[in-house]
N, C-alpha and C positions, 0 to 999 in steps of 0.2 A: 400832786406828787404821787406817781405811781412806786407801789414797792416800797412803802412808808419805813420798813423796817433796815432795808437796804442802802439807806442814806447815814452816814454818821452820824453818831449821837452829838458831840458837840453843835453840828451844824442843824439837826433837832431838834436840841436845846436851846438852840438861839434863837428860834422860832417864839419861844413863851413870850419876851417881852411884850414883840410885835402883836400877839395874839390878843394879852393881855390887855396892853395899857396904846396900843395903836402908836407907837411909837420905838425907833431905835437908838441904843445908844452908842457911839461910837467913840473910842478910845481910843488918842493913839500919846505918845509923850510931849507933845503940846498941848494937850489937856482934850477932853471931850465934847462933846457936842451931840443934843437930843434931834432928831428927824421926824417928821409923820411917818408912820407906817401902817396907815390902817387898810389890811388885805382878808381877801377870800380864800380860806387856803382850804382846797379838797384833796383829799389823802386818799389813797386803798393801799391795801395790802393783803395777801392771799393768807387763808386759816393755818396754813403751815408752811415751811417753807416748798412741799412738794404740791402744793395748790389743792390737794384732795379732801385736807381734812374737813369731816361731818357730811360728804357727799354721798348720797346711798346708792352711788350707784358706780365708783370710783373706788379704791382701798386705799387709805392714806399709804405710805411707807416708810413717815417719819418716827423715831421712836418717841415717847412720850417726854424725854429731857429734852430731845429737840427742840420739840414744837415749845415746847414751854422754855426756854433760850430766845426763839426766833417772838415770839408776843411778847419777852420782857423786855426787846431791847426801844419798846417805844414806853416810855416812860410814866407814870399817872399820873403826875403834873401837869405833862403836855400834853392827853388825852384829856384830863379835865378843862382844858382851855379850849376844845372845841365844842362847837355847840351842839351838834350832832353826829352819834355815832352809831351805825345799824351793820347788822351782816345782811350781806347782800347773798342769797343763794345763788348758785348758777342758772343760769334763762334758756327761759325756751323761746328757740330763735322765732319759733312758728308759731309762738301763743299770743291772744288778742290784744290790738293796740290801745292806747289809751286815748285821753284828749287830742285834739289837734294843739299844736304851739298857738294859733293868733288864740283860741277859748285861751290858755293855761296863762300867756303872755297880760291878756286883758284883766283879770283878776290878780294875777302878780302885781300890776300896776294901779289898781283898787288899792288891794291888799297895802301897797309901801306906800300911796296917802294916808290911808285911813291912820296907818301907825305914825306918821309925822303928824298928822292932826291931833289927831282925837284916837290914844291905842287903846283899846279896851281895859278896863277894871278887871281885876280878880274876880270873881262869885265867891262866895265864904267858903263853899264849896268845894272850890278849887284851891283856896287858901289849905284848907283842912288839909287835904289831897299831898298840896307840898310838902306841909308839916309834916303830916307821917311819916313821908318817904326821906323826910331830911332824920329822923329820928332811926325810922329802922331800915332802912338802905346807907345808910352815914352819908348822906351828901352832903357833899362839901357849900360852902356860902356861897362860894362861883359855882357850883353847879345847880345850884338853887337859883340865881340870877341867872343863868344861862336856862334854865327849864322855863322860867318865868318867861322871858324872850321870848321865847320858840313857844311856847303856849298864847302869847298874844299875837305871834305872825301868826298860828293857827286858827285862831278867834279871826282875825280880819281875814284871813282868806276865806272863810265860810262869811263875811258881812255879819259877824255875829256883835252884840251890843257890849257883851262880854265871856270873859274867859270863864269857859264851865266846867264842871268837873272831867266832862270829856276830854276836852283840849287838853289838861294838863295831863290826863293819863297817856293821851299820844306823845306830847314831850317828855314823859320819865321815859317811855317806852324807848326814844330815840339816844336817851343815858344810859340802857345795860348794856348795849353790845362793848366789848375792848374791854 
């Protein structure tokens, strides 16, 4: 969904179920009926509405109720329902590339064994790590099960035995942005 903010909120907000509980519900006056719905939803949306803001090298020209209008019409509900959220700075078209796809592709597919089998353990460590941040960042229960997640794909893409305190600091990190 490019332009996250540029979508209607109703239609938005009906995103949560599906995010949530991987399933729709649909209502009509013959009564309702629950669906599968379990998807991958990738969102962007530019830092202001004029695309510039925080660029050092661009002038935003939005005023500051703007830009703060245009960031509240995505809701904290339906950003705490995703599992990763980062800013993305502008790229440099000509700067060095990374993996090739078959290396990035064969570990990805490691990676989504290892977690059907056998997904790695917390370290205490990493438990700790949570806890703080559920204490003094307020995160939310689903975003504490959502960081946990995304700390165990990061333990199995490294082939790690378990989740360290490192992992979990990469997953809080991908909760500040929005």
């Amino acid at each position: 969904m490019d332009e996250l903010p540029e979508f209607a909120r109703p239609a938005l907000e009906a995103l949560r179920l599906p995010l949530e509980d991987g399933e729709v519900l649909i209502s009509r006056a013959a009564g309702a009926v629950r669906m599968p719905a379990r998807s991958l939803v990738v969102a962007a949306m530019n830092p202001c509405p004029c695309g510039r803001h925080g660029d050092p090298d661009r002038a935003c020209i939005c005023p500051p109720q703007r830009v703060e209008a245009y960031r509240t019409k995505i809701s904290g509900p339906l950003l705490d329902r995703f599992d990763i959220r980062v800013d993305v700075p502008r790229s440099d078209a000509h700067g060095p590339s990374g993996e090739d796809t078959p290396t990035v592709g064969a570990r990805v597919t490691a990676a989504r064994d290892r977690l059907a089998t056998d997904p790695p353990e917390l370290a205490d460590a990493a438990a700790r790590l949570l806890r703080r941040a559920v204490e003094q960042r307020y995160l939310s229960a689903r975003g504490s099960a959502r960081c946990t997640r995304v700390a165990r794909t990061i333990a199995a893409l490294a082939s790690a035995d378990a989740v360290s305190e490192e992992h979990m600091a990469e997953a809080l990190s991908y909760r500040a942005a929005g």
